[in-house]
N, C-alpha and C positions, 0 to 999 in steps of 0.2 A: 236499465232498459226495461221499460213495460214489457209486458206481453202482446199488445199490440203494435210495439214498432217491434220488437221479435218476431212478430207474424207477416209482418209486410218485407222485413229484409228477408224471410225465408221465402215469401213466396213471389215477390216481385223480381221482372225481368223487363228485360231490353233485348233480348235476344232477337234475331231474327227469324221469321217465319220458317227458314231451311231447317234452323234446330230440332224442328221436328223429325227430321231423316236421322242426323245423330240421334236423339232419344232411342226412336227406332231400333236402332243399329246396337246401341249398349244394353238398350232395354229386352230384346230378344235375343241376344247372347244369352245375359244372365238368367233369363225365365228358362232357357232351353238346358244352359248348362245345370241350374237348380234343380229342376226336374229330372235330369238325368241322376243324377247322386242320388237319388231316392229310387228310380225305374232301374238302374244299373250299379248298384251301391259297389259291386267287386270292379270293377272296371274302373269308375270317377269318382267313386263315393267313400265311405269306407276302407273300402279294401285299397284303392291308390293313398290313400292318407298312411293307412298300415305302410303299405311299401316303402312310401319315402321318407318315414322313420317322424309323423307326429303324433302326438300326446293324444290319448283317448281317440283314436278313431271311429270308433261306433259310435261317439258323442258328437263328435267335431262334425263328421260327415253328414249326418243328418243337417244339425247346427246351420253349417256354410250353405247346405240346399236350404233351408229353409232361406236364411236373408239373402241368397240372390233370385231366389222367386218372387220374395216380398217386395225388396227394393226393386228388383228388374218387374217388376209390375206398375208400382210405383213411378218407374225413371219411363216407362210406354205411356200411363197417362197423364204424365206430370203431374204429377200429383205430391206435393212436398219434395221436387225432384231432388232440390241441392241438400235435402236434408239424407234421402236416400241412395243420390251420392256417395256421401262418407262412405258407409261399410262398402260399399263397393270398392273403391278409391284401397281401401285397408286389404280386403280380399286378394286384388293382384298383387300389391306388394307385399302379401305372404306368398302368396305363388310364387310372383320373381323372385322371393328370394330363398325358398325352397326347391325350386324345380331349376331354374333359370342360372340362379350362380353356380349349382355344382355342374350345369354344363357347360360354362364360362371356365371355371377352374379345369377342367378335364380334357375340354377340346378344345377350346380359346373364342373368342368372340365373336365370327362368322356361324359356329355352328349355333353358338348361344343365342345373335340375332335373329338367326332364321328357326331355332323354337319359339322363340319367344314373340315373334309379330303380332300375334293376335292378342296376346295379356297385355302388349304394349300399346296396340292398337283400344283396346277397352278400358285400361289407364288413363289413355288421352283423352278418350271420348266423355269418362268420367268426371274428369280433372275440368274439363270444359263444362260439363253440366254445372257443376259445383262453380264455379266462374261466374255463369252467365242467368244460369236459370232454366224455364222450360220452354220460353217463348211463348211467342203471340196463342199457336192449338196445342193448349194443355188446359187441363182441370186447374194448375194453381192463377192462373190468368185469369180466369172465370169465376174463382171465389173472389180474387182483387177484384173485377169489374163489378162482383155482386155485392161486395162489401163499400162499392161505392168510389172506392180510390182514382184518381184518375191519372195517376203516372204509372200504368201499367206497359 
C-alpha cells in the first residue's frame, strides 16, 4: 500500500455530521483525565498505578497522561482521529482489566457494571471513532478536501 492510499484510509470518513458530539465527548474525557495524572499524580496518576499493583508507576503514569492528552486532543480536532484512537481503545482495556475485573471477581457483575460505565462508555465511543472516522467538522476532512479528494 503507498503512502498515499495509507493517508486517505486514515483520514477519510463517511461519518455523519453528529460525530462531532462523540469526538467531543471521548476527546474531553481523555484531555481532562490526562491532565489530571500530571495536576493530581497521587490520586490518578502515579500513585493509583502504585496501588493497584502496575510496573513502574512513576514511568507509566506520566506515560498514560501524556497519550491521553495527545490523542484526546487529537480525537477534539480530528485530526488523524482513527489513528489516535488506537492507544486509546488500549488504555481502557488496561483499565477494564486492571480496575474492572478484580471488581467482577470480588463483588460480581452489577457492581463491576456500574464501576465501570464510563471506561465502557469511552471504549465505545473510541471503538466508533476508529470505525468511522472524524466526520464531516474535523481537521482530517479538510486536509482530504485540501488535498483535493473528493469522496470525503
Amino acid at each position: 500500500m503507498s503512502v498515499a492510499a495509507l493517508w486517505e484510509r486514515l483520514l477519510a470518513t463517511r461519518a455523519p455530521a453528529a460525530t462531532l458530539l462523540i469526538r467531543w465527548m471521548v476527546g474531553a474525557v481523555f484531555v481532562s483525565e490526562g491532565l489530571q495524572k500530571f495536576l493530581v499524580p497521587a490520586e490518578v496518576g502515579a500513585g493509583r498505578f502504585a496501588r493497584i499493583g502496575l510496573p513502574a508507576p512513576e514511568v507509566l503514569g506520566p506515560f498514560v497522561g501524556a497519550v491521553e492528552l495527545l490523542c484526546g486532543a487529537l480525537v477534539l480536532l480530528g485530526l488523524v482521529t482513527r489513528l489516535a484512537a488506537v492507544p486509546l481503545i488500549l488504555t481502557m482495556l488496561v483499565a477494564m482489566a486492571t480496575t474492572k475485573v478484580p471488581i467482577l471477581l470480588a463483588s460480581g457483575f452489577w457492581k463491576m457494571a456500574h464501576a465501570s460505565r464510563t471506561d465502557f462508555a469511552m471504549l465505545l465511543g473510541a471503538l466508533f471513532l476508529l470505525w468511522v472516522g472524524a466526520g464531516p467538522w474535523s481537521v482530517d476532512t479538510w486536509l482530504m478536501r485540501r488535498r483535493g479528494d473528493a469522496h470525503v
